[in-house]
N, CA and C atoms as an extended XYZ file, in Angstrom:
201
Properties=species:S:1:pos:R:3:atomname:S:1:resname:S:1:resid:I:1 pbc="F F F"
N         0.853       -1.171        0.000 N   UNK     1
C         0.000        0.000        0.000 CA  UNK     1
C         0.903        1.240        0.000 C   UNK     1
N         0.597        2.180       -1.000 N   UNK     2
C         1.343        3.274       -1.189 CA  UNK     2
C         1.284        4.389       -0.025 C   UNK     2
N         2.098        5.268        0.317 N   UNK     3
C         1.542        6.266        1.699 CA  UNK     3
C         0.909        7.170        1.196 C   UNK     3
N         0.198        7.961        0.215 N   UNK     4
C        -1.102        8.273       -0.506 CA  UNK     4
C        -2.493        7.817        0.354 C   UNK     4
N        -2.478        6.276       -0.066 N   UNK     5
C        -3.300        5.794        0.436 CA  UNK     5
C        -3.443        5.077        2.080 C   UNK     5
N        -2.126        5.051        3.041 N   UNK     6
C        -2.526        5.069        4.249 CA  UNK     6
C        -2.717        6.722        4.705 C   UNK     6
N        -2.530        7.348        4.124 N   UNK     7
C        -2.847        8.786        4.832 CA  UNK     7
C        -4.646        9.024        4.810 C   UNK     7
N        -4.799        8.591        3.485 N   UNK     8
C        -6.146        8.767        3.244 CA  UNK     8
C        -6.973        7.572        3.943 C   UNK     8
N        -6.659        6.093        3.817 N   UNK     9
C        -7.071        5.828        4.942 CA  UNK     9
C        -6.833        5.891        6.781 C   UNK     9
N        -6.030        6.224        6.814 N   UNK    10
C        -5.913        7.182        8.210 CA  UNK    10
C        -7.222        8.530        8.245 C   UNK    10
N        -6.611        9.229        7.835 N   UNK    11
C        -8.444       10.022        7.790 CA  UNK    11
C        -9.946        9.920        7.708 C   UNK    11
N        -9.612        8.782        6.624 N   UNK    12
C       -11.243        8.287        6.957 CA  UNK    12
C       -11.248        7.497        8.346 C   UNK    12
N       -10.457        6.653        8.997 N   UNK    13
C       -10.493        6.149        9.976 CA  UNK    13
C       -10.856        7.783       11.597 C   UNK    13
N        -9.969        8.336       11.074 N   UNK    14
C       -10.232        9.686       12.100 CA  UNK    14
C       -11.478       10.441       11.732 C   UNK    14
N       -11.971       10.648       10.997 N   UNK    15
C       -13.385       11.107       10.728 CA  UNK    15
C       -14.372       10.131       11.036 C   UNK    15
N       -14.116        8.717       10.792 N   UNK    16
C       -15.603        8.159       11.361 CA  UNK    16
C       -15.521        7.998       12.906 C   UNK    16
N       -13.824        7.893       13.478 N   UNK    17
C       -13.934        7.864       14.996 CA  UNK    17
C       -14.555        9.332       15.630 C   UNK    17
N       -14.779        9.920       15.078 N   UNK    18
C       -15.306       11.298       15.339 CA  UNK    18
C       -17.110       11.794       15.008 C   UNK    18
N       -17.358       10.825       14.426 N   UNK    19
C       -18.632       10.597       14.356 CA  UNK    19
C       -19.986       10.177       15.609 C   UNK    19
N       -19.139        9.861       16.226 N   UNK    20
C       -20.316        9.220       17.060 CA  UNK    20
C       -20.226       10.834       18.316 C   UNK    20
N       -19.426       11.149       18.765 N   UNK    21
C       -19.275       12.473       19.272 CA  UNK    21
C       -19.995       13.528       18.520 C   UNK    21
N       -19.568       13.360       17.709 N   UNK    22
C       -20.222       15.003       16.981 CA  UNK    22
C       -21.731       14.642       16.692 C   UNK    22
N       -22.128       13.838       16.604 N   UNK    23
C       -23.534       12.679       16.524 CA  UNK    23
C       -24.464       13.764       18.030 C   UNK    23
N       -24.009       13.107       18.760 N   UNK    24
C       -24.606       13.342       20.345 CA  UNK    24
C       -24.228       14.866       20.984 C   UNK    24
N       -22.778       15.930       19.993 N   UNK    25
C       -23.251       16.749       20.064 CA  UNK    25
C       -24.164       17.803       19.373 C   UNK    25
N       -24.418       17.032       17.901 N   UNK    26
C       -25.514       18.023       17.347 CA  UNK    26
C       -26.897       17.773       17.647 C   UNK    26
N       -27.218       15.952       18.552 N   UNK    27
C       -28.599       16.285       19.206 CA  UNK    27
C       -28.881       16.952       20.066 C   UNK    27
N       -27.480       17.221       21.327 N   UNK    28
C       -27.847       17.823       22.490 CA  UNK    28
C       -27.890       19.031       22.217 C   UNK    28
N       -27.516       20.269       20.541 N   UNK    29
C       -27.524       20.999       20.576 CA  UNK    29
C       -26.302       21.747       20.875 C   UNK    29
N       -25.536       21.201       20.859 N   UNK    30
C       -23.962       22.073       21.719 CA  UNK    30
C       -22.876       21.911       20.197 C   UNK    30
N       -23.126       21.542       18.963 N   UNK    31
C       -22.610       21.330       17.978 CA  UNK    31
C       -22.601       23.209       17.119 C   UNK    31
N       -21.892       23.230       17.195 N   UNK    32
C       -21.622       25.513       16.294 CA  UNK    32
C       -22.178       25.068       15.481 C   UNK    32
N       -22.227       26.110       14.728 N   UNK    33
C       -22.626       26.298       13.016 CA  UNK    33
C       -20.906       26.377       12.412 C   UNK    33
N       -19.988       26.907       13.210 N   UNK    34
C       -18.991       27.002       13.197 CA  UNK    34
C       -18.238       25.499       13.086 C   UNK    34
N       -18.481       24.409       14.247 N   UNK    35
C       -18.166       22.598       14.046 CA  UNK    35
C       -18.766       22.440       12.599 C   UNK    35
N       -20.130       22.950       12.425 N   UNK    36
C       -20.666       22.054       11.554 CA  UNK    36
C       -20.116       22.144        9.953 C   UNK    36
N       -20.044       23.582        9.900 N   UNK    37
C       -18.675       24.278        8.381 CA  UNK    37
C       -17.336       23.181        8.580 C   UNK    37
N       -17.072       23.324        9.557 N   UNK    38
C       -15.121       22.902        9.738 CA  UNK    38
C       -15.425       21.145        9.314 C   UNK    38
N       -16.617       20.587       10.125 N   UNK    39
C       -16.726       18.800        9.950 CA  UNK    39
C       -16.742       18.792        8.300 C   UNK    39
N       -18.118       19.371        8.076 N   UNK    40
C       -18.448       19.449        6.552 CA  UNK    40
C       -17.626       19.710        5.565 C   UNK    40
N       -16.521       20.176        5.585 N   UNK    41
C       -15.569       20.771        4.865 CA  UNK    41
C       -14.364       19.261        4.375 C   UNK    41
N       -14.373       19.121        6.215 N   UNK    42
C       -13.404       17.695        6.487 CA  UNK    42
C       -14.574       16.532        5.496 C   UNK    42
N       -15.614       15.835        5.612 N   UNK    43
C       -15.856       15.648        4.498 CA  UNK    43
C       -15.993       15.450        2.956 C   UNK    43
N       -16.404       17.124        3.173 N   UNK    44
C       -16.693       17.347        1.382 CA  UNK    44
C       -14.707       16.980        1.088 C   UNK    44
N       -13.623       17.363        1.839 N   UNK    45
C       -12.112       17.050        1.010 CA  UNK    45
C       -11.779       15.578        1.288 C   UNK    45
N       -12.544       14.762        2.172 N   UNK    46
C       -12.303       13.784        2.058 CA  UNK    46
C       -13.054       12.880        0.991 C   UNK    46
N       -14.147       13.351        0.643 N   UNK    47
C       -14.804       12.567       -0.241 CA  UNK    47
C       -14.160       13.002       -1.668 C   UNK    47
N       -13.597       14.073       -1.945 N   UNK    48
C       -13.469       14.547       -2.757 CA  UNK    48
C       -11.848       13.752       -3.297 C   UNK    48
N       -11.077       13.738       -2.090 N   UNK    49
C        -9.836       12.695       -2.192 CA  UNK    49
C        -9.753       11.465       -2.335 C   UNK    49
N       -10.969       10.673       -1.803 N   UNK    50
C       -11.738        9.213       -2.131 CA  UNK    50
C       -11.960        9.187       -3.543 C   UNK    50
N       -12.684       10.210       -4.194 N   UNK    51
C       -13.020       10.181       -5.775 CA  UNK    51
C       -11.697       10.096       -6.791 C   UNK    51
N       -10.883       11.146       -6.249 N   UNK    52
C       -10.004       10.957       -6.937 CA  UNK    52
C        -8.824        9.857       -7.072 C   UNK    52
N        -8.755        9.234       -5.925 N   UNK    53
C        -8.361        8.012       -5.736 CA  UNK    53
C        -8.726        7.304       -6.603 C   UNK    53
N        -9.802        7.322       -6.447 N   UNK    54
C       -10.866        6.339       -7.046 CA  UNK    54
C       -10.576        6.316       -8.979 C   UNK    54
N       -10.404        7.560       -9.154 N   UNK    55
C       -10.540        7.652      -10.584 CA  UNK    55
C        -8.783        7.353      -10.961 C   UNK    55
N        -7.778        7.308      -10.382 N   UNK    56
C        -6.196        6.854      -10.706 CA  UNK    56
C        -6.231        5.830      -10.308 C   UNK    56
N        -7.098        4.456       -9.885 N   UNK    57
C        -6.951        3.133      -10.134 CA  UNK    57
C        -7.694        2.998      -11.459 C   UNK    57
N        -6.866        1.620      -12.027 N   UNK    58
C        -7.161        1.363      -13.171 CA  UNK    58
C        -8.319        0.172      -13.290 C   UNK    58
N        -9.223        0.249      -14.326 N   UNK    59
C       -10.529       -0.478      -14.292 CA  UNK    59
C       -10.340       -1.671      -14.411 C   UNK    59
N       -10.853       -2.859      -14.789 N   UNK    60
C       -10.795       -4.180      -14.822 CA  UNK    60
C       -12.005       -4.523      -14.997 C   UNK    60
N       -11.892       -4.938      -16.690 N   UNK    61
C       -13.243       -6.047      -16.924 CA  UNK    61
C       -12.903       -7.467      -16.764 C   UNK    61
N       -13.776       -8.167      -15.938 N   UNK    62
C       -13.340       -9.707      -15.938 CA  UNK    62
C       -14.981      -10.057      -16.213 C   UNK    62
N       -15.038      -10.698      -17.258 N   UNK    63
C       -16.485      -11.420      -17.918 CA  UNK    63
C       -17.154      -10.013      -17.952 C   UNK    63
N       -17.027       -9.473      -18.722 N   UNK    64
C       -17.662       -8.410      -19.241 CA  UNK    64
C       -18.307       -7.116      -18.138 C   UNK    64
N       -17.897       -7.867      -17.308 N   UNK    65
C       -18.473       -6.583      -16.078 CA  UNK    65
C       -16.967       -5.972      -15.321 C   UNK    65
N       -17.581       -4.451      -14.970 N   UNK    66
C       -16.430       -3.769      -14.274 CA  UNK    66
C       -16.217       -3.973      -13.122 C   UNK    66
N       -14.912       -4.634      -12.701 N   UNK    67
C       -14.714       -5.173      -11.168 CA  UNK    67
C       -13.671       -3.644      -10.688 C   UNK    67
């Protein structure tokens, strides 16, 4: 595994451990508008680094379907 991809999975691993917190603080209400920009952001560049990942592996048809 290239270090590209443990960094990026390192982050997704730190963003979902951070999920269940930020979970229980946006029911109790104690979550900013300010957390909620900074999480969302962490997100939208992580998904956005997942895609692109995603699109520099190379495809593979095996029996006519894309694996």
């Amino acid at each position: 595994m290239i270090r590209a991809d443990r960094e990026l999975l390192a982050e997704l691993m730190s963003v979902n451990d951070a999920v269940p917190a930020i979970t229980l603080a946006m029911l109790d209400g104690t979550f900013s508008r300010r957390q909620h920009a900074e999480f969302g952001a962490r997100l939208v560049a992580l998904g956005n680094a997942l895609c692109a990942r995603g699109r520099q592996q190379p495809t593979v048809v095996v029996d006519g379907t894309v694996a």
